[in-house]
C-alpha positions, -999 to +999 in steps of 0.1 A: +800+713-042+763+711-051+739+695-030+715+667-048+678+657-043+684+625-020+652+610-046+661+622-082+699+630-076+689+663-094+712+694-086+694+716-059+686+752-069+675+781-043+677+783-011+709+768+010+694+748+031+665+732+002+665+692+005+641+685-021+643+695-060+599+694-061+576+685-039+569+649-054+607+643-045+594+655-007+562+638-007+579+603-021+606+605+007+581+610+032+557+583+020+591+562+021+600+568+053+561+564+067+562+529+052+592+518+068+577+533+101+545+516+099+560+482+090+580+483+122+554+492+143+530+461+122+558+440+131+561+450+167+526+446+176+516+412+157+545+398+182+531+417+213+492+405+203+507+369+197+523+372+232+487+381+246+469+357+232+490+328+246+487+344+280+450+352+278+445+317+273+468+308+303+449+329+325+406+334+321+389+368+328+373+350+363+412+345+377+435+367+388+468+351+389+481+314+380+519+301+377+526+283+346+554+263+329+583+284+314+583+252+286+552+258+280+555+292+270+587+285+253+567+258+230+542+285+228+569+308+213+567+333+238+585+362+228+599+375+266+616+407+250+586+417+238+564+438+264+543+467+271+559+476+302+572+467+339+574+475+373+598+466+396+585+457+432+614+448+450+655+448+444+649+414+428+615+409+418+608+428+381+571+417+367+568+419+325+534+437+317+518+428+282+488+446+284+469+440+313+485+407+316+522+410+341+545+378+348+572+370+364+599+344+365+597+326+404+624+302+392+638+288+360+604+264+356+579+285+364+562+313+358+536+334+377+513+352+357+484+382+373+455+397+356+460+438+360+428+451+343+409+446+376+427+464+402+456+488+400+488+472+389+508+486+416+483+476+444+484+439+427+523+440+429+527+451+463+503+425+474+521+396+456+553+405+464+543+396+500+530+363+493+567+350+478 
């Protein structure tokens, strides 16, 4: 059976393993598959700058930790899925980092919220999860 150009459908001539009939074919399925890439990743990061900006404004650059309402972020439209990373302090206590901005759940009202940029994150975990 003769192998086709995924682009063109034209039959493939030359080598065995050839995936591409020209090099348009190549460069339009590579341009393709770029743009589908790049419009993830647009995706992706407008939700993670929109969840920074509603925690920036929760928490000024002269603070470096606050508890907030989880309704509030909810009518916010906090995404919680989307993050930049976490570490987990204890068995139980997980903080959410978006940016330089971590919180955590305390219970199902509230939410604390630290400012990372300052110090180290891990120092700033260690600390907090003393205070709790």
């Amino acid at each position: 059976m003769a192998t086709l150009c995924p682009i063109c459908s034209t039959q493939l001539r030359g080598r065995s393993d050839k995936l591409f009939c020209t090099t348009k074919c190549k460069s339009i399925y590579h341009y393709q598959l770029a743009k589908e890439v790049v419009t993830e990743t647009s995706r992706i990061d407008r939700l993670l700058h929109k969840n920074y900006k509603i925690l920036r404004k929760l928490i000024p650059k002269e603070m470096s930790q606050t508890r907030v309402s989880k309704n509030y972020l909810d009518q916010k439209n906090f995404q919680y899925q989307y993050l930049t990373g976490f570490k987990k302090v204890q068995k139980n206590k997980v903080f959410h980092c978006v940016y330089d901005i971590a919180w955590r759940k305390i219970d199902d009202d509230t939410v604390l919220l630290i400012r990372t940029k300052t110090m180290d994150l891990l120092a700033i975990l260690l600390l907090l999860s003393y205070s709790f």
